[in-house]
C-alpha positions in Angstrom: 110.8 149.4 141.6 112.9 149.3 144.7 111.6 146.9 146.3 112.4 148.7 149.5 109.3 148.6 152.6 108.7 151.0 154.4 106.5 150.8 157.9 104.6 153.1 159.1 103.6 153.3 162.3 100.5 156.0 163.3 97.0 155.8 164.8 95.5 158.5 162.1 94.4 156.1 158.7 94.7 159.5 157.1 98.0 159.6 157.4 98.8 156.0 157.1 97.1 156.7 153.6 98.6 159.5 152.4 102.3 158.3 153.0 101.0 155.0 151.5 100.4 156.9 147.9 103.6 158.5 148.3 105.8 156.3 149.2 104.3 154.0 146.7 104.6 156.6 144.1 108.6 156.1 144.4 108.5 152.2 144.0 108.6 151.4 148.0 106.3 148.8 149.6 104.4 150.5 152.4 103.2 148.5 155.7 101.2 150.3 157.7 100.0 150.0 161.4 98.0 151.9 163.3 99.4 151.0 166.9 102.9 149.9 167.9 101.6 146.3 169.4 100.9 144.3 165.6 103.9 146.6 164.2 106.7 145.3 166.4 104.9 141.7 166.4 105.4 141.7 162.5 109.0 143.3 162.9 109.8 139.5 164.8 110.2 137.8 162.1 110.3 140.4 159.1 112.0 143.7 159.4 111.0 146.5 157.0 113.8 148.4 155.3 112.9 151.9 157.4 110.1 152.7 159.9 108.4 155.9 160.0 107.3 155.5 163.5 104.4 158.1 165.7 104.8 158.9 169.3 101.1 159.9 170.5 99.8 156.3 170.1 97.2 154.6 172.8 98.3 152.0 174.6 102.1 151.5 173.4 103.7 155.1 172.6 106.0 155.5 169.7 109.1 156.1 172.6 108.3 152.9 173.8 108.1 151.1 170.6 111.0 152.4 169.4 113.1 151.5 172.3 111.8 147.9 171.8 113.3 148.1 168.4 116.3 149.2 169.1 116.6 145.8 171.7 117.1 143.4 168.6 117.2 145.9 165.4 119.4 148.9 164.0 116.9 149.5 161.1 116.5 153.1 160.5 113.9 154.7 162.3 112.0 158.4 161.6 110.0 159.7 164.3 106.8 161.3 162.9 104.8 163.7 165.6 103.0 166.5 166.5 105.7 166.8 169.9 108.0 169.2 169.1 109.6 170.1 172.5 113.1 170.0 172.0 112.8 167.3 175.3 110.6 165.6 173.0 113.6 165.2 170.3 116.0 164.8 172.6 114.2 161.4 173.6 114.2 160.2 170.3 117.1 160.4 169.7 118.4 159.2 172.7 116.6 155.9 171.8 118.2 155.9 169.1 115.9 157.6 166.2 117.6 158.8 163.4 115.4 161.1 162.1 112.6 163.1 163.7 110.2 165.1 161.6 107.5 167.3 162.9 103.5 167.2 161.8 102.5 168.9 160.3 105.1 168.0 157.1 104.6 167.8 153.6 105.3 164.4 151.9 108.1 165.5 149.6 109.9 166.3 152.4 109.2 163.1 154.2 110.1 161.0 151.1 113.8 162.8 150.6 114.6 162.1 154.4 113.7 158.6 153.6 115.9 158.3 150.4 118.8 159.5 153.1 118.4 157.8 155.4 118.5 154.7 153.2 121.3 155.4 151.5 123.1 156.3 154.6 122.0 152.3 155.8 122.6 150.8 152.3 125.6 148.5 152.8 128.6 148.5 150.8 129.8 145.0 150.2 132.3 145.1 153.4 129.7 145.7 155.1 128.1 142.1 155.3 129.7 139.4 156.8 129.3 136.0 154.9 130.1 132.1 155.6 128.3 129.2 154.4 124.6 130.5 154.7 125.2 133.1 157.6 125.2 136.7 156.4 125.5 139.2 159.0 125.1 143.1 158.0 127.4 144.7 160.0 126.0 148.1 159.5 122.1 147.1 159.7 123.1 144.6 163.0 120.9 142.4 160.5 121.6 138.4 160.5 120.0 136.2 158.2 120.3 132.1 157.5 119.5 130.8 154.1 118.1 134.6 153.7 115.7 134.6 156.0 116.1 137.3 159.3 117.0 135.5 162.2 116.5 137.5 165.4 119.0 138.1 168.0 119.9 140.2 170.8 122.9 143.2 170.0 125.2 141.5 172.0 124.8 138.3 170.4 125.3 139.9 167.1 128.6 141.2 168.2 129.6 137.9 169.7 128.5 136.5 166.2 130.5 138.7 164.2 133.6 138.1 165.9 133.1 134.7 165.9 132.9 135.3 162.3 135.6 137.2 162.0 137.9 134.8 163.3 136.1 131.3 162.1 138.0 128.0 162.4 140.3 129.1 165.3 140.1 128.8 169.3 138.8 131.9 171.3 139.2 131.8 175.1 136.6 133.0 177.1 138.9 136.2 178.6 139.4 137.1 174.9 135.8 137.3 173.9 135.2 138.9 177.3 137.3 141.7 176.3 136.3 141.7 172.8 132.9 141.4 172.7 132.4 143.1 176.3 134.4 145.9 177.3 137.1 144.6 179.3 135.9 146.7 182.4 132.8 144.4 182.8 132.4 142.6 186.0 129.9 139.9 184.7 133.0 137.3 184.5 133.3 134.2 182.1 130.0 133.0 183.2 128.1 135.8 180.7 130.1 134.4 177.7 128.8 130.5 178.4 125.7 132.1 179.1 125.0 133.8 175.5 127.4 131.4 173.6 125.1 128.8 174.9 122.0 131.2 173.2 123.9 132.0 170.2 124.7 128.5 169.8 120.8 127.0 170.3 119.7 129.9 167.6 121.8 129.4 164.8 121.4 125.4 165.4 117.1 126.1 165.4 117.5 128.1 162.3 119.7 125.4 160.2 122.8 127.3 160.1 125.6 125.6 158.4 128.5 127.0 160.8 128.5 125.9 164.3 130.0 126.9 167.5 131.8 124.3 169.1 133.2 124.2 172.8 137.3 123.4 173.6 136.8 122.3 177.2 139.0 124.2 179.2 140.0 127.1 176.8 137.1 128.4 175.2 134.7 128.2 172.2 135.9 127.9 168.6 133.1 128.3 165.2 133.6 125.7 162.9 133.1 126.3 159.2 133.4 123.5 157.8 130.7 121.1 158.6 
């Protein structure tokens, strides 16, 4: 058994069921919803190894849920619809879908996309970031404390891991600016103090061991050895 879930996302049970036995069959653990509103409230504190996500939903469309995702999450994401305008793709994939299969599809076919995707996403062991018990997945944008996901915005997951990357020594704001930010961005120094001061209130909620410490007058430096 993988051990690997897998959420789907569609308003027909039909379908929910029928991908349920499949993906079953190959040792996955399906979660199924049948709107986007309870699926991305259970992907804020859990997050499912892929989604398999609709677009004609009520309420919430999949386009929408998807680009909510994508605001905290780089899990892989297969779109799943009747909509096969090439606009249609184009969408998803500017939302940043990796996948986009149309319905009708057989199952086989949905099940080896899957098994792709996930090896595409599985990460190598350079891939993950580790001090104390902070583990960031660099590939996945996936940051967990003591193992458990803790959720955070993109850019404070690339603040994070350069912070990692460089633990136990002074960074001045300018540097992370440029680092973090691209160094064209007008929001000056403030930003940094701004989601330092986030970053810093998160990891401190969720018992992190590391801790991000200021150096009045030059910057911010992540101490290690607390």
């Amino acid at each position: 058994m993988s051990g690997k879930s897998i959420m789907i996302v569609d308003d027909d049970p039909n379908i929910c069921r029928l991908l349920e036995i499949y993906i079953s069959s190959e040792g996955y653990v399906p979660i199924a919803f049948q709107s986007g509103a309870p699926a991305l409230e259970y992907m804020a504190t859990k997050e499912p190894s892929l989604v398999l996500l609709d677009v004609m939903m009520p309420e919430t469309d999949g386009f929408e849920v998807l680009r909510r995702i994508r605001e905290s999450s780089n899990v892989p994401v297969i779109m799943l619809t009747a909509r096969d305008l090439v606009e249609d793709k184009l969408l998803g994939f500017g939302l940043g879908a990796d996948d986009y299969i149309v319905k009708p599809f057989e199952p086989v076919e949905v099940l080896a996309r899957i098994k792709a995707r996930l090896r595409e996403s599985s990460p190598s062991r350079d891939d993950v970031l580790r001090i104390k018990n902070v583990s960031l997945n660099i590939k996945r944008y996936e940051v967990k404390i003591n193992d458990e996901l803790l959720v955070l915005k993109p850019k404070e997951i690339k603040l994070l891991q350069f912070m990692l990357n460089h633990p136990n020594i002074v960074l001045t704001r300018d540097e992370l600016l440029e680092r973090v930010w691209d160094y064209t961005f007008g929001g000056g120094t403030r930003t940094v103090d701004m989601h330092i001061k986030r970053l810093r209130e998160k990891l401190i909620s969720a018992g992190a061991e590391i801790s991000i410490n200021t150096v009045w007058g030059v910057g911010y430096k992540l101490e290690t050895n607390q």
